[in-house]
C-alpha positions as CSV (number, residue, x, y, z in Angstrom):
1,X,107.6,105.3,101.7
2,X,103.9,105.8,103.2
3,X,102.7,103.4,100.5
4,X,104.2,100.6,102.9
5,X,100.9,98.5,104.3
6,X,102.7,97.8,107.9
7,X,103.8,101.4,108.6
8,X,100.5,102.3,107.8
9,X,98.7,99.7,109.8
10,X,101.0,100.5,113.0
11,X,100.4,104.3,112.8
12,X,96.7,103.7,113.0
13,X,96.7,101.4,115.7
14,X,99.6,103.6,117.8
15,X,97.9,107.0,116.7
16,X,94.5,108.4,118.4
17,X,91.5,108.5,116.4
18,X,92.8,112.1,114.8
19,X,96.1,111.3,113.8
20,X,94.5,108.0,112.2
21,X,92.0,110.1,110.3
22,X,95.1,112.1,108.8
23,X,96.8,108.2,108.1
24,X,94.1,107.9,106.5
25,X,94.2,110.5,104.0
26,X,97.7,109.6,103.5
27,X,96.8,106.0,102.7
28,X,93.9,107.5,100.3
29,X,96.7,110.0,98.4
30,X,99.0,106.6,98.0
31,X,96.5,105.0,96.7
């Protein structure tokens, strides 16, 4: 589910810099 490229694209644009840097490390763990 957070291996989808859109949801994670739209979080980090909606999301401040701090939620994005947590996205991020979500995106890093799917990967």
């Amino acid at each position: 589910m957070c291996c989808s490229s859109s949801y994670v694209v739209m979080v980090h644009v909606y999301l401040p810099c701090g939620f994005a840097a947590s996205s991020f490390f979500i995106l890093t763990k799917c990967f």
